[in-house]
C-alpha angles and dihedrals in degrees: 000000000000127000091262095063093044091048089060092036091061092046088046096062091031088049093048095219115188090198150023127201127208118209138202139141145233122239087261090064089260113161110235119192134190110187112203129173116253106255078065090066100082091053096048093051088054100027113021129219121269133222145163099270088185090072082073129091106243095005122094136333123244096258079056102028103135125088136163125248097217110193107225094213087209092068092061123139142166111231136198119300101269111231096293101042099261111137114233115193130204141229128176119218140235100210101225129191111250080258094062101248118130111278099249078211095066122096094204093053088047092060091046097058093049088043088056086045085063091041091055092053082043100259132131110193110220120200134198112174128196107212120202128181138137136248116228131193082236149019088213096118073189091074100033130236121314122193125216097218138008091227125134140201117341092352113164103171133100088283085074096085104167094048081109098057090042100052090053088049093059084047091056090043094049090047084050094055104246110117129227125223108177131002130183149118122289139219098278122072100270097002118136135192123209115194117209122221102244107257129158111298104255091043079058104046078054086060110036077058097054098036090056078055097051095039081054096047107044092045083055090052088054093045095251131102124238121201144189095206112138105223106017092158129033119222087042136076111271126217127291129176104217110195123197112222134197132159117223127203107201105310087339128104105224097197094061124090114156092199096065120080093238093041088239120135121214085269107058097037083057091049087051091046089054100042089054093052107045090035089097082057099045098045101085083058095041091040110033109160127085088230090048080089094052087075095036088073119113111263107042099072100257121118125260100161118073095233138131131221145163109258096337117134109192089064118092091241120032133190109220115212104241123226122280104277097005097085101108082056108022096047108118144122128241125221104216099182093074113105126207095243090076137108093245088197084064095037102052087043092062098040081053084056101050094051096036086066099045088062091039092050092038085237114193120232117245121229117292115254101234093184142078114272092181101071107077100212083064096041089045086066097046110105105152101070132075120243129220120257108283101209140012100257085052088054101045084053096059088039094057089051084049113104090174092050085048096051089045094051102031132233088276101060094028098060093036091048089053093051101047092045093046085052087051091048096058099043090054087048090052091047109101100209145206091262091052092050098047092049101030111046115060091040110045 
């Protein structure tokens, strides 16, 4: 037993924690738990806990159901007293084949074979996300979507109706042990933003999974409904997930290099490259859902052109200024098409991917846009540069042609996740909605 199972085995007992959860999650980005008592802890470190994987959606099939929850000791965290004031304590799990190799089903040990494949070329990915999402009076899709306020960005005034839920939330979140960086209100009536400290990728995808539970929780305590959906409401923005990305090597930040104009080093301009020319590929996985391109349309400040730019926000990759003296550390670039409905174990696996091949490949990166994208009478003129995929369908079809999206998923996920989305595809286009209705059947 190493020192990291005995650590949560003795704070286990200190603590005097009733549960432990073991988490895991489906292809989709599901959270799966698995609550045992504690005595059970030291088997399931040796031993794991097994379950029927083919009971979940993109796992086994039934002739190779079982698989093993594995707790990774390093994910532990205390959570909040449970009604009753008993402590209960989470893990999150590697899925392991009753032989003990990685399930080429699980999310977690996908990201952690891409994340090695960097290791290996001396490279650590570090990730900070901006979540958006909005809270609703109610989760009945019968009776539409109700905001709580009518603020905007930045607003702190009594329009902000939901300041008291979220600052609750970033107190569930602190005690959990994510840390917080920003918090406030976004553009949309009763839309939020949470921004994430930077960490290493797979400690963030951890936590991009616990912090959507406890955004759900805490607003259900309160009698409203949070939710991660892309595009709720038409006529407003919808919710990204912008995640700020840097590789490290050892202590150094690889993408800074004070002698070059943008303050980018080879590397990082080739992990740009790449991630500009493989993002058509990777978008069905960073952006899953049919609604997910209901937010990627021109007007509403979310990028469409595949396009790069210093401090330009209107450009699918942008280049923050960092702050006076914290270049060598704060140098980074920040992917604004993700969206917060995503498996961000997935996700960040692909965008790897895409920027590990552009170093890799020595890609050359292309000409900074130096307009607004966003306004539409400039994008209207702009001929020269590729779009992202506009629909899902559109999206699955540059994933399948994809063979690096392929090798960073697996032949396991890929194929599953194919299947599932092109099954979502044709039951949306055999859905007759609201708009077709309203502008169909009196006149035709």
């Amino acid at each position: 037993m190493d020192s990291r199972q005995s650590y949560v085995l003795r704070t286990v007992e200190e603590r005097k924690v009733r549960l432990a959860r073991l988490w895991f999650c489906d292809v989709l980005g599901h959270l799966k738990s698995v609550a045992i008592s504690p005595v059970e802890l030291d088997t399931a470190f040796d031993e794991g806990v097994q379950f029927d994987g083919s009971a979940i959606d993109g796992f086994s099939r039934v002739q190779e159901s079982d698989v093993l929850a594995v707790p990774d000791a390093s994910s532990f965290q205390l959570m909040r007293w449970d009604e009753g004031g008993e402590m209960s304590a989470r893990m999150f799990c590697d899925l392991v084949n009753l032989d003990g190799s990685p399930f080429e089903g699980d999310p977690r040990q996908v990201l952690r074979r891409n994340l090695n494949r960097a290791r290996d070329a001396g490279f650590e990915l570090m990730c900070a996300p901006e979540v958006e999402f909005f809270y609703f009076r109610s989760d009945d899709p019968r009776s539409g979507p109700t905001p709580l306020d009518q603020a905007s960005y930045f607003d702190l005034t009594t329009f902000d109706a939901s300041s008291d839920i979220r600052r609750e939330t970033i107190q569930r979140l602190e005690a959990t042990g994510i840390p917080v960086e920003y918090s406030f209100h976004e553009d949309a009536p009763s839309q939020h933003e949470i921004d994430l400290r930077y960490t290493d990728a797979l400690t963030m995808a951890d936590n991009l999974m616990t912090l959507r539970l406890i955004v759900r929780e805490v607003a259900l305590a309160h009698g409203v409904h949070a939710t991660f959906m892309p595009k709720p409401m038409a006529g407003v923005q919808g919710s990204g997930m912008h995640t700020h990305l840097s590789l490290f090597a050892g202590e150094t930040n690889a993408f800074y290099d004070p002698e070059h104009p943008s303050g980018l080093s080879t590397t990082a301009q080739q992990f740009v490259a790449g991630l500009l020319h493989h993002s058509p590929e990777i978008t069905a996985v960073t952006n899953q859902l049919v609604n997910s391109y209901k937010r990627l349309v021109s007007g509403f400040e979310a990028p469409v052109h595949v396009s790069w730019a210093r401090n330009n926000r209107s450009a699918l990759v942008r280049v923050p200024i960092a702050k006076r003296g914290k270049e060598p550390v704060a140098t980074r670039i920040e992917y604004r098409a993700i969206d917060p409905a995503c498996n961000p174990y997935l996700a960040f696996s692909v965008i790897l991917a895409a920027g590990l091949a552009g170093i890799e490949g020595g890609y050359e990166l292309p000409p900074e846009a130096t307009t607004n994208l966003f306004d539409p009478a400039v994008s209207a003129t702009i001929d020269n540069t590729e779009l992202l995929p506009a629909s899902l369908a559109e999206a699955l079809d540059r994933m399948e042609q994809s063979t690096l999206v392929r090798e960073a998923l697996g032949e396991h996920i890929f194929e599953w996740f194919l299947r599932n989305k092109r099954a979502e595809w044709a039951e949306y286009k055999a859905h007759v909605s609201q708009f077709e209705l309203d502008r169909y059947l009196s006149r035709w």
